[in-house]
C-alpha beads as a LAMMPS data file, in Angstrom:
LAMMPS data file: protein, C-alpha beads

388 atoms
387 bonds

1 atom types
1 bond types

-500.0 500.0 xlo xhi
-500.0 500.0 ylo yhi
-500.0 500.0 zlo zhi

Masses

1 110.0

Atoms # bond

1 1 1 -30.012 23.495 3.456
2 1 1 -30.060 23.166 7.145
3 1 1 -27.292 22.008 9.683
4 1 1 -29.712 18.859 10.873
5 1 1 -30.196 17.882 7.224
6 1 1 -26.411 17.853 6.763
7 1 1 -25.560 15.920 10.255
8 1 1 -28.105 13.385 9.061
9 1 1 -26.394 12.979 5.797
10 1 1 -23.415 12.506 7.064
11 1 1 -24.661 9.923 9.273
12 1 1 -26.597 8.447 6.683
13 1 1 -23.086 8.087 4.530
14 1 1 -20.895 6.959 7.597
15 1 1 -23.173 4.369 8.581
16 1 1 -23.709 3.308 4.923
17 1 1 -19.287 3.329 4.659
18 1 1 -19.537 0.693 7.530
19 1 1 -22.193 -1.253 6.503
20 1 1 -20.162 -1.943 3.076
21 1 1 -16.406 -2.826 4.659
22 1 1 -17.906 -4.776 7.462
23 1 1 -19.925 -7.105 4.025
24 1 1 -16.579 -6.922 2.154
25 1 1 -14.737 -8.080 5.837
26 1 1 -17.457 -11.216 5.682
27 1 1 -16.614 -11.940 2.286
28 1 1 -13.255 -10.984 1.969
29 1 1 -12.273 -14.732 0.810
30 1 1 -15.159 -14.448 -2.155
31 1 1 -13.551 -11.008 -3.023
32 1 1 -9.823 -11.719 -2.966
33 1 1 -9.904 -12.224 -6.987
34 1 1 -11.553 -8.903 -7.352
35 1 1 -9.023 -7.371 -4.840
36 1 1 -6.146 -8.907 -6.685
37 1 1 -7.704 -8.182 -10.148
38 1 1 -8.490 -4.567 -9.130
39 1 1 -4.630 -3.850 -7.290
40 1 1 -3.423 -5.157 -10.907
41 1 1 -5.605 -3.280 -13.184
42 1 1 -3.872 -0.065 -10.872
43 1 1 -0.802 -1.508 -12.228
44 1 1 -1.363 -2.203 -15.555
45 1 1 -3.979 -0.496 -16.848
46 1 1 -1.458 2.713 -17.382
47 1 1 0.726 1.051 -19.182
48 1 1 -1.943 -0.733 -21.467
49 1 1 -3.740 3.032 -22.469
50 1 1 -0.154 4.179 -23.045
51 1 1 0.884 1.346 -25.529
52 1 1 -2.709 1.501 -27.080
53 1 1 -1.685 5.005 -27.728
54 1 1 1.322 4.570 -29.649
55 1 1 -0.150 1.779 -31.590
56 1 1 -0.783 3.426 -34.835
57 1 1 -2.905 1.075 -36.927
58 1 1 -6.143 -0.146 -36.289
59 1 1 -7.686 3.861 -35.114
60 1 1 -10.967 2.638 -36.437
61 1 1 -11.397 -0.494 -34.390
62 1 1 -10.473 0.381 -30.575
63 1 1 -11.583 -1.736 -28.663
64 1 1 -9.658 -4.951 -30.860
65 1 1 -6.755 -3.048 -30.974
66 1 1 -6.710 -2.815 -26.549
67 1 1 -7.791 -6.147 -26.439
68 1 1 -4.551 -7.259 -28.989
69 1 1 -2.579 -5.007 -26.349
70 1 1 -3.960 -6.670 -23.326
71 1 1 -3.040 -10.127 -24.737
72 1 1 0.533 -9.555 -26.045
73 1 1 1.071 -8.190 -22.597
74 1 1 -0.522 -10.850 -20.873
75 1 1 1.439 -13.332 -23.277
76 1 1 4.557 -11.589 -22.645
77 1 1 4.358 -11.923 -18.408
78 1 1 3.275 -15.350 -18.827
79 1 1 7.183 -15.357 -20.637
80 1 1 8.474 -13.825 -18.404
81 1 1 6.860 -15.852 -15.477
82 1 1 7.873 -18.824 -16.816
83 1 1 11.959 -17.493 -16.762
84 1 1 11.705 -16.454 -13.726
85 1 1 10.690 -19.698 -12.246
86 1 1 13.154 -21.405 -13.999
87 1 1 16.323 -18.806 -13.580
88 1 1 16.022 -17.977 -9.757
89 1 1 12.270 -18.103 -8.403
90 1 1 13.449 -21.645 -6.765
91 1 1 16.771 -20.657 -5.006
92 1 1 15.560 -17.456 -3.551
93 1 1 12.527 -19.659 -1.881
94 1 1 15.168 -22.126 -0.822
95 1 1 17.521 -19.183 0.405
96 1 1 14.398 -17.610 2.142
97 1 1 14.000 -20.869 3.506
98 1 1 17.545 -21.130 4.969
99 1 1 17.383 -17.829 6.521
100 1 1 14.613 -18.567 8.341
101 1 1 16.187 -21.625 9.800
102 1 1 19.156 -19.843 10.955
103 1 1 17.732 -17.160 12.353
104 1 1 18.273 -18.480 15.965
105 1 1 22.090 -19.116 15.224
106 1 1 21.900 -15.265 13.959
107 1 1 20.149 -14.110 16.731
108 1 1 22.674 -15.772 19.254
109 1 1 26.056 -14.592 16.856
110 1 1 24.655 -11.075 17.181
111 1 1 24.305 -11.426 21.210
112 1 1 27.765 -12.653 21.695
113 1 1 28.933 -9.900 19.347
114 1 1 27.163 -7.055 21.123
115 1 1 28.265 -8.614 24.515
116 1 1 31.858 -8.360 23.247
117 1 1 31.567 -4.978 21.891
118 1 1 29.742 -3.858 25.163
119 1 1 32.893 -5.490 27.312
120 1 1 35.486 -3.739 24.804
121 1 1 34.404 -0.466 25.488
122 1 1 33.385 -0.919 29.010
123 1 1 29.757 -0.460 28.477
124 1 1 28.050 -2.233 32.046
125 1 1 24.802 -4.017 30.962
126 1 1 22.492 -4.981 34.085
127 1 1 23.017 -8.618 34.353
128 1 1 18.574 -7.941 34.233
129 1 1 18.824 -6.174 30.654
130 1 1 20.953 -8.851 29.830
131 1 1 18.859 -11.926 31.065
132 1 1 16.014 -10.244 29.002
133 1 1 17.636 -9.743 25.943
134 1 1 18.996 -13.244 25.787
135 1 1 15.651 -14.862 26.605
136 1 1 14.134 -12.412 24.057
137 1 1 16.983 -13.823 21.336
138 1 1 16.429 -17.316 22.028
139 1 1 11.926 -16.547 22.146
140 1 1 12.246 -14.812 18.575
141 1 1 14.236 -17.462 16.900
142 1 1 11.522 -19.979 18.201
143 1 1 8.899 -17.983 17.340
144 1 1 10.012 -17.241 14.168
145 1 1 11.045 -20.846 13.158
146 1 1 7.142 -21.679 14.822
147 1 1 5.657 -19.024 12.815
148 1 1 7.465 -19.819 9.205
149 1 1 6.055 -23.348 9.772
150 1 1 2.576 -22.653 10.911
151 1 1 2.051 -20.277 7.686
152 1 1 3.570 -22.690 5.589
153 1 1 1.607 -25.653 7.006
154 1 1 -1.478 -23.330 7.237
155 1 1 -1.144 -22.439 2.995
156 1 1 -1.011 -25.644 2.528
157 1 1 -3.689 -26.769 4.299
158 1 1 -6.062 -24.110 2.369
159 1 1 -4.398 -24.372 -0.810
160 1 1 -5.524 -28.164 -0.144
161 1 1 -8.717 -27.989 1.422
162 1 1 -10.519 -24.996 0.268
163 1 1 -11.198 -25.387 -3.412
164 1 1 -13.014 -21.723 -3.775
165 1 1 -9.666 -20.133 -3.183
166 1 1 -7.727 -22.472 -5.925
167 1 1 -10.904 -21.324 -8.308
168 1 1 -10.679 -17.368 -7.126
169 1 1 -7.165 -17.524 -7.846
170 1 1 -7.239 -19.066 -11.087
171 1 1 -10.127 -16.820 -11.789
172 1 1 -7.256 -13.549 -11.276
173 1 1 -6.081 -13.179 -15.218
174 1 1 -9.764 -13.502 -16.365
175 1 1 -10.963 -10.895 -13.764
176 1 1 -8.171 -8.694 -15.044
177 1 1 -8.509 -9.119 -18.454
178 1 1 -11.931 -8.170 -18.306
179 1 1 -11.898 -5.143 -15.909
180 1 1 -8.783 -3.795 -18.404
181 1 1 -11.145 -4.232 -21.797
182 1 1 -13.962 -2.859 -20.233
183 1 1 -13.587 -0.725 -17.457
184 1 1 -14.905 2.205 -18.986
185 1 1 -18.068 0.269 -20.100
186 1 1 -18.353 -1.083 -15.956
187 1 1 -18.484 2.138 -14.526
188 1 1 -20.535 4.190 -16.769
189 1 1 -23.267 1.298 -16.277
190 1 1 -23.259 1.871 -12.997
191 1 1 -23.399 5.722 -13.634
192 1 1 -26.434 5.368 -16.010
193 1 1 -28.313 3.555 -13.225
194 1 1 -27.968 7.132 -11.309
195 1 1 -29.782 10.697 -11.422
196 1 1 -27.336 13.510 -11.969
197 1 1 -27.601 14.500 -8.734
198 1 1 -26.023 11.061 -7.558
199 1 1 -24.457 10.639 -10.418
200 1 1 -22.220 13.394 -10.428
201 1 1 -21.287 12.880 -6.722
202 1 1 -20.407 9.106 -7.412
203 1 1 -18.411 10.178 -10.474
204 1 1 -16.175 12.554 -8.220
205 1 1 -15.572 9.740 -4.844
206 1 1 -14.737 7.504 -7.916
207 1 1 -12.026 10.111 -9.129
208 1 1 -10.771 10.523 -5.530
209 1 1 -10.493 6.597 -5.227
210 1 1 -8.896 5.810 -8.265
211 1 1 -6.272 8.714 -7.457
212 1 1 -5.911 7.591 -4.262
213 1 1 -5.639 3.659 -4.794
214 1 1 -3.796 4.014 -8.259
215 1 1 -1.180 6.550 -6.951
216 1 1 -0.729 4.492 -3.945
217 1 1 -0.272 0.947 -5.281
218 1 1 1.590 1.837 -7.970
219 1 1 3.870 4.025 -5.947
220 1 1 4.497 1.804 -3.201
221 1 1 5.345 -1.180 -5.469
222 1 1 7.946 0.727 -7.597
223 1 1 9.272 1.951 -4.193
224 1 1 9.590 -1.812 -3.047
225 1 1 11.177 -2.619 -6.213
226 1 1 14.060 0.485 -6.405
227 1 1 14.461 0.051 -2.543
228 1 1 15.056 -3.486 -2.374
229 1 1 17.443 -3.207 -5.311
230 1 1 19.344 -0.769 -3.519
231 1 1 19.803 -2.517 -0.412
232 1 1 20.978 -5.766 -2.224
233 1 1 23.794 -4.235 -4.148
234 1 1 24.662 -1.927 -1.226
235 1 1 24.470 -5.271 1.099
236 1 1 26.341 -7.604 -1.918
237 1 1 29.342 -5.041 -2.221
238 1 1 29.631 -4.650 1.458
239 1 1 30.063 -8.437 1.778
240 1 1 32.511 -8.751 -1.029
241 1 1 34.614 -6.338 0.625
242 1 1 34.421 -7.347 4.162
243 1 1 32.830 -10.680 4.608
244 1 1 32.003 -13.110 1.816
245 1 1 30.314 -15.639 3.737
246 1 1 27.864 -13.117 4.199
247 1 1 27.356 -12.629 0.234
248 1 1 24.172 -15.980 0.088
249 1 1 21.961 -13.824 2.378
250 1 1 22.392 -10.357 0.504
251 1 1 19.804 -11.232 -1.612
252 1 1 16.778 -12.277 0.884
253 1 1 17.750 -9.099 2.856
254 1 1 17.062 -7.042 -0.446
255 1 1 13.754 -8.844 -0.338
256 1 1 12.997 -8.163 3.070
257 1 1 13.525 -4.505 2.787
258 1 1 11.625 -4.386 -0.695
259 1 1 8.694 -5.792 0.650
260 1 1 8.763 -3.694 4.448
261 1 1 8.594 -0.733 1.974
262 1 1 5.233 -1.807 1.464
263 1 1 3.887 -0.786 4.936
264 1 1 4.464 3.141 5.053
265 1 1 6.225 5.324 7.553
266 1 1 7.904 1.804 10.042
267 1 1 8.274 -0.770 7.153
268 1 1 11.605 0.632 6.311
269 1 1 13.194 0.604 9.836
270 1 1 11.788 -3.019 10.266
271 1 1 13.347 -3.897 6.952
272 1 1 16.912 -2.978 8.553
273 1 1 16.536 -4.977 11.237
274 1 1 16.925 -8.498 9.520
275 1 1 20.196 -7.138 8.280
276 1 1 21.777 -5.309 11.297
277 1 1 20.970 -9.152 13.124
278 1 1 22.746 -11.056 9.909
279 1 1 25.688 -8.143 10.202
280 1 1 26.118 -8.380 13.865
281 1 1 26.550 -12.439 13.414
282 1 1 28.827 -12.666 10.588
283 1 1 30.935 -9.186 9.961
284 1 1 30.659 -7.189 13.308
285 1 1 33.550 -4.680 12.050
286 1 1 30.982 -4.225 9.218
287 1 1 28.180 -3.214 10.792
288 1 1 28.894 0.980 10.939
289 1 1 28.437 0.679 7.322
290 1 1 25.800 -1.204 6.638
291 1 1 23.879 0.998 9.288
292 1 1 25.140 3.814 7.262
293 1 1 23.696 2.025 4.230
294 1 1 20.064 1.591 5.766
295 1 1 20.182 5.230 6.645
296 1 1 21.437 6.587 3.235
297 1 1 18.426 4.240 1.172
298 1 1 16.170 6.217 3.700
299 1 1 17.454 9.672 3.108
300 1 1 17.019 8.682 -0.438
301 1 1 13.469 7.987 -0.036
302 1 1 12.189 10.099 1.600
303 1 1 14.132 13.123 -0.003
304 1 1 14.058 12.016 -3.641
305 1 1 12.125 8.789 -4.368
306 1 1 8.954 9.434 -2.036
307 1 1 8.582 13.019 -3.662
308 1 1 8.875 12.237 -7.019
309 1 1 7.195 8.543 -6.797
310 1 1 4.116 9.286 -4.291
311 1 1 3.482 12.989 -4.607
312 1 1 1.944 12.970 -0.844
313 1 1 -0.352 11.029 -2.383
314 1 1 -1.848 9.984 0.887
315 1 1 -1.829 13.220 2.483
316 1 1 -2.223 11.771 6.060
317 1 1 0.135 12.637 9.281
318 1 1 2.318 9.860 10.186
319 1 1 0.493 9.486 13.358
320 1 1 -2.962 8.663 11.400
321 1 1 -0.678 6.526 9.378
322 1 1 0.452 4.084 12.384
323 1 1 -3.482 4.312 13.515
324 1 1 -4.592 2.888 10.424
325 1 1 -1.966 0.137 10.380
326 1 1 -2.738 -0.680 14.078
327 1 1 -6.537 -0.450 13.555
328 1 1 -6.075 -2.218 9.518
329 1 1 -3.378 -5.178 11.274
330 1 1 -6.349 -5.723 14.053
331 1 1 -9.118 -5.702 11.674
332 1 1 -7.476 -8.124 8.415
333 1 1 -4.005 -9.035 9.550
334 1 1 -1.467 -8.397 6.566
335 1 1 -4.056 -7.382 3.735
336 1 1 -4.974 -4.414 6.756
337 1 1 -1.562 -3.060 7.287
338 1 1 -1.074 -2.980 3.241
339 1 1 -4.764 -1.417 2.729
340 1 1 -5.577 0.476 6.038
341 1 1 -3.472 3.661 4.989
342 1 1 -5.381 3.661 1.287
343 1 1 -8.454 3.515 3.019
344 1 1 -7.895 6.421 5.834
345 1 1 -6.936 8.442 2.844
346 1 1 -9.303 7.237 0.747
347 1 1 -11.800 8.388 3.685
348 1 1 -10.486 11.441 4.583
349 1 1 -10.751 12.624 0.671
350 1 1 -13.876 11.534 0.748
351 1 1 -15.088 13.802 3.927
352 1 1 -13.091 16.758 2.453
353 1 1 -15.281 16.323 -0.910
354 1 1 -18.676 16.288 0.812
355 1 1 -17.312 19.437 3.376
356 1 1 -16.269 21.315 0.037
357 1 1 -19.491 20.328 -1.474
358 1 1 -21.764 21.693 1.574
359 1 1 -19.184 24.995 2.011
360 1 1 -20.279 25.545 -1.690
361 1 1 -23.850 25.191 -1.546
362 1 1 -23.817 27.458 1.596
363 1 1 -22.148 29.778 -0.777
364 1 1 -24.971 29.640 -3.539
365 1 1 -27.473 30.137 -0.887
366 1 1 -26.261 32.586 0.683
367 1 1 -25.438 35.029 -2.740
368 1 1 -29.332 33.606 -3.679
369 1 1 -30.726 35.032 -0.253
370 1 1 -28.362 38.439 -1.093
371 1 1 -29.899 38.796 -4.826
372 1 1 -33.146 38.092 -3.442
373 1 1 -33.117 40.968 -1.154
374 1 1 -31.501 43.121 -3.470
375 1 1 -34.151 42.460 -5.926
376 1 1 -37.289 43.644 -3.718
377 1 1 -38.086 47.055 -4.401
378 1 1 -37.857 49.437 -1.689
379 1 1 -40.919 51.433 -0.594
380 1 1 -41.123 54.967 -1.754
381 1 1 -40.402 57.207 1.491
382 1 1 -43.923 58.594 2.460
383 1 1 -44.467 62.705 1.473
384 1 1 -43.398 65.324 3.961
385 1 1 -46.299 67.268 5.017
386 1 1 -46.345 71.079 3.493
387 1 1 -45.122 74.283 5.728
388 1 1 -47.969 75.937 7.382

Bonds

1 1 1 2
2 1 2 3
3 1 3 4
4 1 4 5
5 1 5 6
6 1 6 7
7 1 7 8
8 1 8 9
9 1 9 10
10 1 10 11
11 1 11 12
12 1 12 13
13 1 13 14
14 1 14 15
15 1 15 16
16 1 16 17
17 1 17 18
18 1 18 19
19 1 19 20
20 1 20 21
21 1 21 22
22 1 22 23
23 1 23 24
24 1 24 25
25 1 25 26
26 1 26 27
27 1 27 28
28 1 28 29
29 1 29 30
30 1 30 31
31 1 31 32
32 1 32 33
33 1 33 34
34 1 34 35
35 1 35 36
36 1 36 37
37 1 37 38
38 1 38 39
39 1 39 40
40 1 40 41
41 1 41 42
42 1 42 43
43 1 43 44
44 1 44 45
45 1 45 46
46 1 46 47
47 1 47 48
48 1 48 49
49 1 49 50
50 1 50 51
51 1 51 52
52 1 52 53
53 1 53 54
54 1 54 55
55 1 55 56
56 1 56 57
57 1 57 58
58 1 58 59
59 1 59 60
60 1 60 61
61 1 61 62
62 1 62 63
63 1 63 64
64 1 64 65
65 1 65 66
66 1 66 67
67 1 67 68
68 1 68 69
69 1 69 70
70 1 70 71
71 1 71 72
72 1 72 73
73 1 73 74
74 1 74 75
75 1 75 76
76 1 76 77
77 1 77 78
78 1 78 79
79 1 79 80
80 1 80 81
81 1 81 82
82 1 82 83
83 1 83 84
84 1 84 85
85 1 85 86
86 1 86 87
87 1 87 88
88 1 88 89
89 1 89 90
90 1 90 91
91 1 91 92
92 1 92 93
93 1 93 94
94 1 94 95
95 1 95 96
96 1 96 97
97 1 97 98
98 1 98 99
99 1 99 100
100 1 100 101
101 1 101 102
102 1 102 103
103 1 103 104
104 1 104 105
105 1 105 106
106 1 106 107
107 1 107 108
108 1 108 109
109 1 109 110
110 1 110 111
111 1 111 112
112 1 112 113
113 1 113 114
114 1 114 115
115 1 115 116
116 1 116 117
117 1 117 118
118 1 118 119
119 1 119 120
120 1 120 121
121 1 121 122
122 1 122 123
123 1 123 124
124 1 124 125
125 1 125 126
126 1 126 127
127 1 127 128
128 1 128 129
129 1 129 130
130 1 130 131
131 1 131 132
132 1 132 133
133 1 133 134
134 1 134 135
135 1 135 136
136 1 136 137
137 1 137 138
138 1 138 139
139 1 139 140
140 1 140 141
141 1 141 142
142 1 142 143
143 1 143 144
144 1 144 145
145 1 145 146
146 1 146 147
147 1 147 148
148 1 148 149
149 1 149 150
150 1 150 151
151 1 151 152
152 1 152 153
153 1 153 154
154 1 154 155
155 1 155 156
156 1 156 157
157 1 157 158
158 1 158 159
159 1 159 160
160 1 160 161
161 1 161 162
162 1 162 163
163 1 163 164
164 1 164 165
165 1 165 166
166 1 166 167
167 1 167 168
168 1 168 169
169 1 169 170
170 1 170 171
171 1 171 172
172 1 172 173
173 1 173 174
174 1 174 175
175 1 175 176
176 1 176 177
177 1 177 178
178 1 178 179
179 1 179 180
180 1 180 181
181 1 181 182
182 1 182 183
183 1 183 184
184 1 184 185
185 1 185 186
186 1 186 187
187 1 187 188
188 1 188 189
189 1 189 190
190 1 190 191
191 1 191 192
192 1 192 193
193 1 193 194
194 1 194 195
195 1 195 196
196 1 196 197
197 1 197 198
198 1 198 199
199 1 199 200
200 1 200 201
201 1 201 202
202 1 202 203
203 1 203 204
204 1 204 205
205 1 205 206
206 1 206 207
207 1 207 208
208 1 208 209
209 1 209 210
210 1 210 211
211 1 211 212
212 1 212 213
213 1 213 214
214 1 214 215
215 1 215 216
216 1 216 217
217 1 217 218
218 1 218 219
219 1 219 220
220 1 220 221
221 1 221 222
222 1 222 223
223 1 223 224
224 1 224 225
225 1 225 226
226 1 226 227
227 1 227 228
228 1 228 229
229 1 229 230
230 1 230 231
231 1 231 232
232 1 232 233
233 1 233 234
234 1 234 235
235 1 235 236
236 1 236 237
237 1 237 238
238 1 238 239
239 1 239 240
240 1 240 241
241 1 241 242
242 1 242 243
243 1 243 244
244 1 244 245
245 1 245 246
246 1 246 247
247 1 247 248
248 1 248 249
249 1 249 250
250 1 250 251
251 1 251 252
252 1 252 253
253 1 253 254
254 1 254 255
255 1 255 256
256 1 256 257
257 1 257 258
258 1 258 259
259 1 259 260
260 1 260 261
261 1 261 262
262 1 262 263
263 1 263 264
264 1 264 265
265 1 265 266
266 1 266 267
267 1 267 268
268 1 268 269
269 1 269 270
270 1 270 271
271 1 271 272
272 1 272 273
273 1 273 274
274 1 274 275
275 1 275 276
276 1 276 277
277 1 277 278
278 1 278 279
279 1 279 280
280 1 280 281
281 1 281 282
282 1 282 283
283 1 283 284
284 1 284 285
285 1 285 286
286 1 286 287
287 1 287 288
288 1 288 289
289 1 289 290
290 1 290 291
291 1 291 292
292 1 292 293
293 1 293 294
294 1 294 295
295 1 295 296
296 1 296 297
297 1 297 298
298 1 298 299
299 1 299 300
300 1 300 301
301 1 301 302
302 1 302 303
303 1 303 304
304 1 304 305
305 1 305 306
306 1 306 307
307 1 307 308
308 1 308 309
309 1 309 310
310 1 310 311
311 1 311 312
312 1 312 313
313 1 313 314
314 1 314 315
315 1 315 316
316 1 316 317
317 1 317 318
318 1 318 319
319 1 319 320
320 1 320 321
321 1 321 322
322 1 322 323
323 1 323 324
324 1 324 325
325 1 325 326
326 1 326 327
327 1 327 328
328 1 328 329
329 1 329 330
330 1 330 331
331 1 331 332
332 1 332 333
333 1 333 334
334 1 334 335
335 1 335 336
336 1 336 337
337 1 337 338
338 1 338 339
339 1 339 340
340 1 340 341
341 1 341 342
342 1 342 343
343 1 343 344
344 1 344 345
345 1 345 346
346 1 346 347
347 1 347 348
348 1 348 349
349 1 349 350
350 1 350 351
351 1 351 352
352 1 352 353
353 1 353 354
354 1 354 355
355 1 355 356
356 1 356 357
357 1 357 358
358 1 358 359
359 1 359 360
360 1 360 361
361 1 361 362
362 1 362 363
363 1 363 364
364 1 364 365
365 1 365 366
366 1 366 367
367 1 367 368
368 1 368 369
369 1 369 370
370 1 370 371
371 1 371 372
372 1 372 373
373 1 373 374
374 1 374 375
375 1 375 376
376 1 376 377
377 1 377 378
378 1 378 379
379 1 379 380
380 1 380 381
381 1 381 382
382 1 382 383
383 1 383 384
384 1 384 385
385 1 385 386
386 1 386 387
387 1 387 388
């Protein structure tokens, strides 16, 4: 197979790549069931083959017996919804709510506190530094108070006006009940529309993105979940000890840093800031430890929880990482930070397959050509003339 061939290919698949996220980028509001429905079939759809498994009646009828497990567990987070929103769903929105109000008191306790730590030990601040900083404190209170209203006002005003997203999101549990009964049945359609050829390769980039996407959501949401817990309890016994009227905002600060896990390689150093600023303003003398906190949950990621939860399942240098999020928050805003490291990955796995693929025929050729040769027989050497 020659080079050209190849280049064109891989031109031919690039361009073709683009093509298809620049159509799911125009209908990204049409697809955000499917999204949803597909990021929660990566969640659950492990779980459901595991319980299916260790079901032990109904062997001779599978496909009742995964739709019974489907709805018991669709039944049972519908439960569990339902407690949630009556236990505590309600007081951590209004606590989320009150945090964001006082974050401009916050920001201004935590100036005066590093201006009187900075005077204690004699530390000279440019009266130009501290001009900056304090117009800096006072902008990101506003803009944070502005930008908490906007996105509230602006949900609203969709969940109000555009009736296509109320029907795409009520259109989520029947998407993913669906995809979870018959997922095998979707894709091996699609296969039998193929010739092996095609088939074979689509079979394998479907293997990469399913390992990809599956270890990835999955991995980031349990690290979320563990890290946020941490944090809280860490934060909540901290505050018992040294400053109780700190205690109502423990638990948004878990949140914060639960959700900042989400974005990979910065989330977790932007999920400290939140409580460094709430630390500062209410319990400066407390603030060595809950710094030592933040950097403990972050040794503990990254030496036990990342390795065991994630597996390098992206397999990307942190620089391509903060790429993707730049290029992914440019491109689609928050769904781009969340996806655009997936989708480098996703790529890169992708380009490694089809290098492997071409390095292997190469290969074949070349021990074809080799056999070839060897095969041809050789031409008898011609007679030596006879001695005079």
């Amino acid at each position: 197979m020659t080079s050209n061939f190849r280049v064109n290919r891989l031109v031919w698949l690039l361009l073709g790549a683009i093509v298809v996220v620049l159509l799911m980028y125009q209908l990204r509001s049409a697809l955000l069931p499917f999204i949803i429905g597909g990021a929660l079939v990566y969640i659950l759809d492990p779980f459901v083959t595991w319980l299916e498994r260790r079901i032990p009646w109904m062997s001779d009828r599978p496909e009742l017996k995964r739709v019974i497990v489907i709805a018991v567990i669709f039944i049972a987070a519908a439960i569990l919804a339902i407690i949630a929103v009556i236990a505590g769903i309600t007081a951590i929105v209004n606590q989320v709510q009150a945090f964001i109000e006082d974050v401009p008191q916050l920001i201004e306790a935590a100036r005066v506190t590093f201006e009187s730590i900075s005077t204690r030990f004699a530390i000279d601040i440019p009266p130009e530094l501290s001009s900056i900083v304090e117009d800096a404190a006072k902008n990101i209170g506003n803009l944070v108070i502005e930008a908490g209203k906007r996105v509230a006002a602006g949900t609203l005003s969709v969940i109000s006006q555009t009736v296509s997203l109320l029907l795409g999101l009520a259109m989520v549990p029947l998407i993913l009940f669906y995809i979870l009964k018959d997922k095998g049945k979707i894709i091996e359609g699609m296969l039998n529309t193929l010739t092996p050829e095609p088939r074979r390769h689509t079979e394998s980039i479907l293997g990469i993105l399913d390992d990809v996407f599956g270890s990835y959501i999955r991995g980031q949401l349990l690290l979320g979940l563990v890290v946020g817990l941490v944090v809280f309890v860490g934060l909540f016994v901290l505050s018992l000890l040294f400053a109780p009227n700190m205690t109502p905002y423990t638990p948004v600060l878990g949140i914060v840093a639960g959700v900042t896990e989400l974005i990979p390689v910065i989330g977790p150093w932007l999920g400290a800031i939140p409580g460094i600023i709430v630390t500062l303003a209410f319990a400066p003398n407390m603030i060595v430890p809950v710094i030592l906190l933040y950097i403990l949950v972050q040794l503990l990621e990254n030496s036990l929880l990342v390795p065991r939860i994630q597996s390098d399942s992206l397999n990307l240098h942190p620089v391509m990482i903060i790429a993707a999020l730049i290029v992914g928050s440019e491109v689609a805003g928050l769904w781009g930070i969340i996806l655009g490291p997936p989708l480098a990955a996703a790529g890169r796995a992708v380009l490694l397959y089809f290098l492997n693929e071409w390095r292997t025929e190469d290969e074949k050729e070349s021990s074809v050509s080799e056999a070839e040769e060897d095969a041809q027989p050789t031409e008898p050497a011609p007679d030596s003339a006879p001695a005079a």
